[in-house]
C-alpha positions in Angstrom: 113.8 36.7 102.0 113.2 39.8 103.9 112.9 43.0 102.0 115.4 45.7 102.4 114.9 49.0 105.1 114.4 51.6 103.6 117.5 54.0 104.8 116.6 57.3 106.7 117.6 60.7 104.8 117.0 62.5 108.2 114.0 63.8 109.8 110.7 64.0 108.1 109.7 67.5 106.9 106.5 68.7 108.8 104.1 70.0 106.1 103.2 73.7 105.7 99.5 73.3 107.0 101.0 71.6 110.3 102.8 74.3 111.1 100.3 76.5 110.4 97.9 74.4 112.6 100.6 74.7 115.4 100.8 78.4 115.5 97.5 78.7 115.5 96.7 76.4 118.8 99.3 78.2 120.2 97.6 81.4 119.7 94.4 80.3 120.9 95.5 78.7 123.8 97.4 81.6 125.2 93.8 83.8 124.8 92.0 81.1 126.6 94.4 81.2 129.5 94.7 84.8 129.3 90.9 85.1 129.3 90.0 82.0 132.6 92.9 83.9 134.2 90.5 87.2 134.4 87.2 85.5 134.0 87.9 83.3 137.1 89.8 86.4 139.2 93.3 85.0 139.0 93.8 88.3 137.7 92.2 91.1 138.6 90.4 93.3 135.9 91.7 96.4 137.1 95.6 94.9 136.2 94.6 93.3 133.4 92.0 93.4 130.6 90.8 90.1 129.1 91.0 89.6 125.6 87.0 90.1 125.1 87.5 93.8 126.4 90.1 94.4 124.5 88.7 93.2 121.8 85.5 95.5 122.6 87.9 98.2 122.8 89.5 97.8 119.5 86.0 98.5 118.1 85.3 101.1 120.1 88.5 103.0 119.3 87.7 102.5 115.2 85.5 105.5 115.3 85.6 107.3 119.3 88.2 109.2 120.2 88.1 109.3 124.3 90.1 108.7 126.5 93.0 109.8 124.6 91.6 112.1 121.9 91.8 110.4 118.4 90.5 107.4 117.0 92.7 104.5 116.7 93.1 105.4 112.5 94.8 108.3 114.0 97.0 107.2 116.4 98.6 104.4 113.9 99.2 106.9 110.9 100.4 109.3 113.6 102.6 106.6 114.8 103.8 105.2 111.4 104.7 108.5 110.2 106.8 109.6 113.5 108.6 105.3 113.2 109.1 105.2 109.4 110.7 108.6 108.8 113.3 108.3 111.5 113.5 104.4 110.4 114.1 105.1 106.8 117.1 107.6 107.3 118.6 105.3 109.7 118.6 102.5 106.9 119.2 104.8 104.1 122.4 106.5 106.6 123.6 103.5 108.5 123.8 100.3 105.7 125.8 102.7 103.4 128.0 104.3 105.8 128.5 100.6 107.4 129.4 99.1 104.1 131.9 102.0 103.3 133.8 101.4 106.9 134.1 97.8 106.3 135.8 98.3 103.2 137.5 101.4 102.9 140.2 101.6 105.9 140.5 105.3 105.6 136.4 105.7 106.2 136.5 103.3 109.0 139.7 104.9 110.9 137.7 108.4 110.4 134.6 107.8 111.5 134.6 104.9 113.6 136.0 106.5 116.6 132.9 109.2 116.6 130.7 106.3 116.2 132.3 104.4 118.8 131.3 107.1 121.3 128.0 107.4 120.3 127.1 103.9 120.0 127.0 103.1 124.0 124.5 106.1 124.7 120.6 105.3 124.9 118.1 106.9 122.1 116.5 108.1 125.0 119.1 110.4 126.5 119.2 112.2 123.1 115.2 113.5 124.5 116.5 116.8 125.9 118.6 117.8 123.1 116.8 117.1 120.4 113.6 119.0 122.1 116.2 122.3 122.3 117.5 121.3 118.3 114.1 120.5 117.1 111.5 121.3 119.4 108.4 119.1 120.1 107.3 117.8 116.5 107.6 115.1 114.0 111.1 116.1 113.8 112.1 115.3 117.4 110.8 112.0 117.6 112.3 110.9 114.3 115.7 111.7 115.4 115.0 109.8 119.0 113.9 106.8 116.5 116.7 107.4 114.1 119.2 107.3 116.9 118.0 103.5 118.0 117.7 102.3 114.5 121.2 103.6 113.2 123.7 102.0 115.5 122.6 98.3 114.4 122.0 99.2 110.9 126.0 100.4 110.7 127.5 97.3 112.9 125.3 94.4 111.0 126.7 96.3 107.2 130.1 96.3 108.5 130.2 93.2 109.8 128.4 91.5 106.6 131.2 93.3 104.4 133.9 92.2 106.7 133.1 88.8 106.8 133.1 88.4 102.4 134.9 85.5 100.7 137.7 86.3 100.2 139.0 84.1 97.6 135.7 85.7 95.5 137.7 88.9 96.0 141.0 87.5 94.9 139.2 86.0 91.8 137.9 89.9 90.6 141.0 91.1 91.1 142.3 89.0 89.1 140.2 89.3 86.3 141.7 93.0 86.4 138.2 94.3 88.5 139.0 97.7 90.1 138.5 98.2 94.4 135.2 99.9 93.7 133.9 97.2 91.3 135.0 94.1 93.8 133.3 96.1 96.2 129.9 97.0 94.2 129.6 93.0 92.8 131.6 91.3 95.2 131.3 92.8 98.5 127.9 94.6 99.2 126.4 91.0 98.1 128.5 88.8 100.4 126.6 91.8 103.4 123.3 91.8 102.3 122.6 89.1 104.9 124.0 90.7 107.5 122.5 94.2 106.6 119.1 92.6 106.1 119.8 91.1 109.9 120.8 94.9 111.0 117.9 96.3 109.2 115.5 94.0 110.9 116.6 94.8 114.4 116.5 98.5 113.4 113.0 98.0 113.0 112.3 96.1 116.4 114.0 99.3 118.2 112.1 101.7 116.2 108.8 100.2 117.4 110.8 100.1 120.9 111.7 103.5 121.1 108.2 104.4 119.7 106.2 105.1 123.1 109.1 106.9 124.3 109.3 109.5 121.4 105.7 110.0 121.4 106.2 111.6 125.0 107.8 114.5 123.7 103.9 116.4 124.2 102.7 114.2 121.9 98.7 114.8 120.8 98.3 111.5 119.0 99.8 108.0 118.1 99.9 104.4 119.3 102.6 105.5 122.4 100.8 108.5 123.5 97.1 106.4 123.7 99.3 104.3 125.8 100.3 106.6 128.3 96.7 108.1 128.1 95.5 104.7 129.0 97.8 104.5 132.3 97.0 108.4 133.2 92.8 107.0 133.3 93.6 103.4 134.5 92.6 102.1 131.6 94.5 98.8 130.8 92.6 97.5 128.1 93.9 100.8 125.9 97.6 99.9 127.2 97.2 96.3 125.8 95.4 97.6 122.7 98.4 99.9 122.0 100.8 97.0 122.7 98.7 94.3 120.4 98.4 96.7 117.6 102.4 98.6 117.9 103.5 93.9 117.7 101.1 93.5 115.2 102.6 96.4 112.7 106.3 95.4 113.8 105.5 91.5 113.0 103.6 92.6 109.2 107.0 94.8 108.3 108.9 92.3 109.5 107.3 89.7 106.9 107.7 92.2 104.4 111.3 92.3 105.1 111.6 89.0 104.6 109.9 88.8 101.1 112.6 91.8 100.4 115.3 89.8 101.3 114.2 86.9 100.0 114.2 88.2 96.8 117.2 90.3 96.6 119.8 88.0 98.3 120.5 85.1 95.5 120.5 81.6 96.9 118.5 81.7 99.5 114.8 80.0 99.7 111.8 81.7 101.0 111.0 80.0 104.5 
């Protein structure tokens, strides 16, 4: 008698370590093309630095201060200070007043048509004003980074809220639960996905909108050591301003996650 197949349950799971493996071949092969591309003068050096110089650079930049003025210490805490503070009252602003709109009709009909006009125009278009509101400093470049990170923090919350089960919210109502407490146990959970989701891309166009709020006569930070580097024709500063402003972006973005993770029940860390 022949023995009995085994029956499928669907795909094999690729271990953790594999995919680990994967990412990092990836990695390394896209240096070592990057690098033959300039070594063998596919690329020219004055276009683009190889990963060696930039590399070089990076060390350099630890502890000197040309061409830009301040070491790269500096321009990060420079940077991060100028990105957080306009990112964190965007999130602390925007997910609130997104929840509220979903929920509350009369919120939603009042503000929504403000909102609606301010949504289309670009964080950088706000540059001239807020230099005559603010002037040139920390200020001024918060509000340009606010100004990206707010729009996508109010549609994702309003969104999330919009989109709750509704028979949950039938069920608290009829256990005699008030708006505000379906709302506070019943709603803001169902959104936390979404608002997670909005928070995230706030933080992808605060990094984006980084370089051009540091233009506002900036003296330090990650964007203003990249315009630095293309004033002196220096392209390995540009790409070390790039690597390090993806690097930051890709760490808060992990830390996000872990956030998430652990504040929206039922879902499994990745």
């Amino acid at each position: 008698m022949s023995r009995p197949k085994k029956i499928s349950h669907g795909p094999k799971r690729i271990p953790y370590y594999q995919y680990a493996m994967l990412c990092v071949i990836g990695i390394l092969g896209f240096f070592l093309i990057w690098q033959m591309a300039v070594d063998f003068g596919w690329i020219s050096s004055q276009y683009l630095a190889a990963p060696t110089k930039v590399l070089t650079t990076f060390v350099t930049k630890l502890t000197n201060k040309n061409p830009d003025g301040s070491t790269l210490p500096v321009n990060i805490l420079t940077s991060l200070s100028v990105a957080l503070s306009g990112f964190g009252v965007a999130v602390v602003i925007g997910t609130p007043l997104g929840l509220l709109m979903g929920w509350y009709k009369p919120i939603d009909r009042f503000v929504r048509p403000v909102f609606e006009i301010v949504r289309p125009i670009p964080p950088i278009a706000w540059i001239p004003l807020t230099i005559l509101w603010l002037g040139i400093g920390l200020g001024a470049k918060a509000l340009i980074i606010f100004f990206s990170a707010f729009v996508p923090c109010v549609i994702n919350s309003y969104t999330g809220i919009k989109l709750a089960n509704q028979t949950f919210i039938n069920v608290a109502k009829n256990f005699g639960a008030g708006n505000f407490t379906v709302f506070w146990k019943v709603g803001i959970p169902s959104a936390l996905p979404m608002a997670f989701a909005g928070i995230r891309i706030a933080l992808g166009n605060a990094w984006t909108t980084l370089v051009a709020a540091e233009l506002l006569a900036s003296n330090a930070g990650l964007g203003y050591m990249i315009s630095m580097g293309r004033q002196f024709a220096r392209p390995d500063i540009i790409i070390l301003g790039m690597v390090v402003i993806g690097v930051i972006g890709a760490l808060f973005s992990a830390v996000l996650s872990r956030v998430e993770n652990s504040m929206v029940r039922g879902r499994s860390a990745k």
